[in-house]
Residue, then its C-alpha position, 0 to 999 in steps of 0.5 A: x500461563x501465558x505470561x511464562x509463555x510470552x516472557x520465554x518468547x521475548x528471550x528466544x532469539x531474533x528469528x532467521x528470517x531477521x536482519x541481525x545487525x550486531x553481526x553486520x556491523x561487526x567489522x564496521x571499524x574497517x569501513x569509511x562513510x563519508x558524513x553528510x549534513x547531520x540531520x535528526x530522524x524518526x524511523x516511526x516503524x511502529x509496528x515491529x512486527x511487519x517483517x518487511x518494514x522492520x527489516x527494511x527500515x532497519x537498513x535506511x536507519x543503520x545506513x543514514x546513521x553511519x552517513x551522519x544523521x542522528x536517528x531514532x526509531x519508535x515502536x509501540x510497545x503493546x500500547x495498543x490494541x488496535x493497530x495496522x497489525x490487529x486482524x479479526x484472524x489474529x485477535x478475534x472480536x472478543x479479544x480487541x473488546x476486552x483489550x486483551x494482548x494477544x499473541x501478535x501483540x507481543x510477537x510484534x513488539x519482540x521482533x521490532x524490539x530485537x532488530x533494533x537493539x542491535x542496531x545499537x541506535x535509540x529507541x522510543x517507546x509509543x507507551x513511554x509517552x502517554x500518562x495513566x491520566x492521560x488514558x484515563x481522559x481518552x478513555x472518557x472521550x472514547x465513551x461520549x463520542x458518537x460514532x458519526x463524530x469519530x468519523x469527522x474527527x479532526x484535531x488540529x487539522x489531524x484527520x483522525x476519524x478516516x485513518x480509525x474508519x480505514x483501519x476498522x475496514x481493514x481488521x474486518x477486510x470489508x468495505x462496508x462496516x454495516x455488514x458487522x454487528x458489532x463494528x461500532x464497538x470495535x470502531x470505539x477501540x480503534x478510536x482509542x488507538x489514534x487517540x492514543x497515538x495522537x497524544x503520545x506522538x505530539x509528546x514525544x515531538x514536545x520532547x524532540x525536535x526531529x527534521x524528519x519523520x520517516x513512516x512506511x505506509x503513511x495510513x492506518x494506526x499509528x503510522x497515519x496518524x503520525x503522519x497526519x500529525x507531521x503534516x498539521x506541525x509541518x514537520x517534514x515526513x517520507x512515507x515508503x511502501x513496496x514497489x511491484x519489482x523485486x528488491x524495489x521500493x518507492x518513496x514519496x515526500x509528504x503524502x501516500x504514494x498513490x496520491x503524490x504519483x497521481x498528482x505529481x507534475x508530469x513534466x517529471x516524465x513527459x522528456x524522457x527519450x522514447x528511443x532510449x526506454x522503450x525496449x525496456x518497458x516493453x520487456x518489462x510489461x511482458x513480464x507482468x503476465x508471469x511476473x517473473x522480474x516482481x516480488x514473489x509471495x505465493x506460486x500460484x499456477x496461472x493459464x493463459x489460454x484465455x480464446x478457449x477460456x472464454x469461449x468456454x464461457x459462452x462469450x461471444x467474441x464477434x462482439x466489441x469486448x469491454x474489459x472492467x477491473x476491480x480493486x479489494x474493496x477494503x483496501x486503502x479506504x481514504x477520501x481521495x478528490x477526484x472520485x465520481x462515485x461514492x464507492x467502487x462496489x457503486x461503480x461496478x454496479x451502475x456499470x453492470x446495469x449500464x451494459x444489461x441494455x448493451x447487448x452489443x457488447x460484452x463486459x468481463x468483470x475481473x476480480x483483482x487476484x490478491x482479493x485472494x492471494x494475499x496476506x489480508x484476504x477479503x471477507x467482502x467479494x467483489x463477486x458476492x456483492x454483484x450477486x447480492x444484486x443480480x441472481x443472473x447476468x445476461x450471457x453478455x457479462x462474465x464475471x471472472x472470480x478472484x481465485x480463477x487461474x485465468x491470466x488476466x493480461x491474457x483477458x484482457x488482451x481481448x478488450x476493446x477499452x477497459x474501465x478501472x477505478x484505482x487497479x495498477x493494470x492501468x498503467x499497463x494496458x493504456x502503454x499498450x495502446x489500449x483505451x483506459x476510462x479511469x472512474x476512481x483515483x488511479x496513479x495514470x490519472x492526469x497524465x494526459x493519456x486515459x480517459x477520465x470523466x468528472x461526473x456520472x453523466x460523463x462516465x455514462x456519456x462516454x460509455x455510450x460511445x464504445x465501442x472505440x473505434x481506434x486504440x490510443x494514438x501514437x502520442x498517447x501510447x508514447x506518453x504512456x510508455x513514458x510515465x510506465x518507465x518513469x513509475x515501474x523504473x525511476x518511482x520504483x527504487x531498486x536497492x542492491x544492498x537486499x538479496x531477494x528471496x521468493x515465496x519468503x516474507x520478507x521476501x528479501x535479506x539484507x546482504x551480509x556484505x553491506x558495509x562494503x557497499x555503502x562504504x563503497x556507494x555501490x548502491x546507487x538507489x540507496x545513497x538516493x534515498x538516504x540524500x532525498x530523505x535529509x534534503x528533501x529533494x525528489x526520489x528519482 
């Protein structure tokens, strides 16, 4: 049965809401594209059921090929059976233990497979490069390995062990693996999956010798192990992800995108004339508080009366306000360097028991939106873990819930300084003028315009002296304003060749008119791209 049902499923045709390049590149004849140095590429999409990296990646892959590159694309071919894609709302336990193929499995496979195809360019299957052997052996790896070594697991230099653990935390959407009895057998499966991924990859680069490897995300499994792979061969690799303005996306060389912003050299940003961006930015960030110049997943209504808020609340505004936002607390689980605490539940609670004696103050806890309003909805909350821990908080701390529809700039607007450990609002609040402590790794760490302890004891010592008496500085908001523009309008790439459709995903199409612009260079960002992807200079 579900075999019929699965093969009528791979004849249907490609869904509406996909690129159909065999009609884009019709008329294709009629255009000129002038041809660059030909390069050999790898679109590693992967996971061809991600709509927006499907259809995006199909856009980049159309587009350097007609500019002269030779490109390839890879996607798993239902090889594996825990992936980015696999959620325990899509394949339940028993599923992924059995390795059974779910409907995602195959739906993600089909619509990969289909776009691509009328890309007419070539395709490379993850399963074509790994033997029945060869599984065989992993499968007895996979058994005598223990549970502590699969999360040191490091072959040649691939830190294997990481993306499996950041993965399994993301198919539970948890942070704490302990909280799920069975999560070292599920550990095991997705172990299999980056062993898997790791054999077939370094096969198929046996085979094909590529300049580039171009990955969206750049983490999980397969595309972080790919990517761990690249950086161990020193094959040059781009990873991409979607930036917060509609229709744009950012792009990095060599590593996610959160750590090259982070580590990036700030004299990237530190010149630009003030005098020239500022409206700009300051327009923008306006915008964030109804979000209407972002990408739009959901409508959700939002109030911004937040005086009668918190008043509601019982907060007493005649003291100093201190603001706090949290992150999900699956998301991204990787080690970054310049973290002080082991994790940001950690945080979050050692600064609720910091503030506890601080009676002088009041703390508001925000609880980052999409821990509810996104495609992965958390199981492990912010708020549920607070409370595992404090039946009650003194009248001095609120904790404002994920789901409320309080604005969180209007909240925040109240707040003396506000402690982050890895949120955008960062970026934000310190162009603002407000004080930013940052306790985690946040893309406005090094920058020179927040403030960033190096140890417990700092971060407490410097809690010790709010309230702040002074906003930032003149220099600091200007520096921050700065590296604002430069992150929302030189790191986020606004491609014109995409129509942007709200409340959809993807939340773009491609425009029906896109060999004329091309052939035209009519979209400024794209030729960007594409020249950065094959000479590997910067992406702004």
């Amino acid at each position: 049965k579900n075999f019929l049902k699965n093969k009528i499923k791979s004849i249907l045709p490609l869904p509406n809401d996909m690129p159909n390049w065999k009609v884009l590149l019709k008329e294709r004849h009629k255009f000129f594209f002038k041809k660059h140095n030909k390069k050999k590429i790898l679109i590693a999409t992967s996971s061809g059921g991600h709509k927006v990296a499907t259809s995006f990646e199909s856009l980049l892959g159309v587009s350097l090929s007609l500019k002269g590159s030779n490109v390839e694309f890879l996607l798993c071919n239902k090889i594996l059976t825990g992936c980015i894609m696999t959620t325990d709302t899509n394949t339940n336990e028993q599923e992924l233990l059995e390795e059974k193929r779910t409907d995602i499995c195959h739906a993600c496979f089909d619509i990969g497979n289909k776009t691509f195809k009328k890309t007419g360019l070539k395709i490379h299957y993850l399963g074509d490069f790994i033997s029945q052997k060869d599984l065989a052996l992993i499968d007895q790896r996979v058994k005598n390995t223990s549970i502590k070594d699969i999360k040191n697991c490091n072959i040649e230099g691939a830190n294997i062990g990481e993306q499996t653990i950041a993965n399994v935390l993301r198919y539970y959407a948890i942070g704490d693996l302990s909280l799920e009895k069975n999560s070292e057998l599920v550990i095991k499966k997705y172990f299999k999956s980056a062993l898997i991924t790791e054999k077939a990859i370094k096969s198929l680069l046996e085979q094909e010798k590529y300049d580039v490897i171009v990955l969206n995300h750049g983490i999980y499994i397969p595309q972080g192990i790919i990517a761990e792979i690249a950086k161990s061969k020193k094959i040059n690799f781009v990873t991409w992800t979607t930036g917060s303005r509609k229709n744009t996306f950012i792009f990095s060389h060599n590593d996610i995108y959160n750590k090259d912003i982070a580590k990036e050299d700030n004299l990237n940003w530190e010149s630009l004339n003030i005098n020239k961006i500022e409206k700009k930015i300051d327009g923008y960030l306006q915008s964030k508080i109804l979000g209407t110049e972002d990408w739009q997943y959901q409508n959700n209504e939002i109030s911004l009366e937040a005086h009668e808020y918190l008043a509601s609340k019982k907060i007493d505004l005649s003291k100093p306000t201190i603001g706090l936002t949290s992150n999900v607390i699956w998301d991204a689980q990787l080690h970054y360097d310049h973290t002080i605490f082991n994790n940001m539940v950690e945080w979050i609670l050692k600064t609720i028991n910091y503030f506890i004696s601080r009676k002088d103050l009041n703390l508001i806890i925000r609880v980052h939106p999409t821990e509810v309003n996104s495609d992965r909805p958390a199981k492990q909350k912010v708020k549920d873990e607070i409370l595992k821990h404090y039946n009650v908080l003194p009248d001095n701390i609120l904790i404002i819930d994920s789901n409320d529809p309080i604005s969180t700039y209007a909240v925040l607007d109240f707040c003396n300084t506000i402690l982050i450990y890895g949120t955008k609002l960062g970026v934000e609040f310190a162009a603002r003028g407000v004080p930013i402590i940052v306790a985690g790794e946040a893309v406005i760490r090094n920058k020179g315009f927040s403030i960033e302890p190096s140890s417990e004891k700092e971060y407490f010592d410097v809690l010790k002296s709010l309230p702040l008496k002074n906003k930032m500085n003149g220099k600091q908001t200007e520096s921050a304003k700065k590296f604002a523009y430069h992150y929302y309008f030189r790191r986020m790439l606004e491609i014109n060749s995409i129509e942007n459709i709200p409340f959809n995903f993807p939340p773009f199409k491609i425009k029906s008119n896109f060999l004329d612009i091309l052939s035209k260079k009519d979209d400024k960002n794209l030729e960007l791209i594409c020249n950065s992807i094959i000479s590997g200079d910067k992406f702004f």
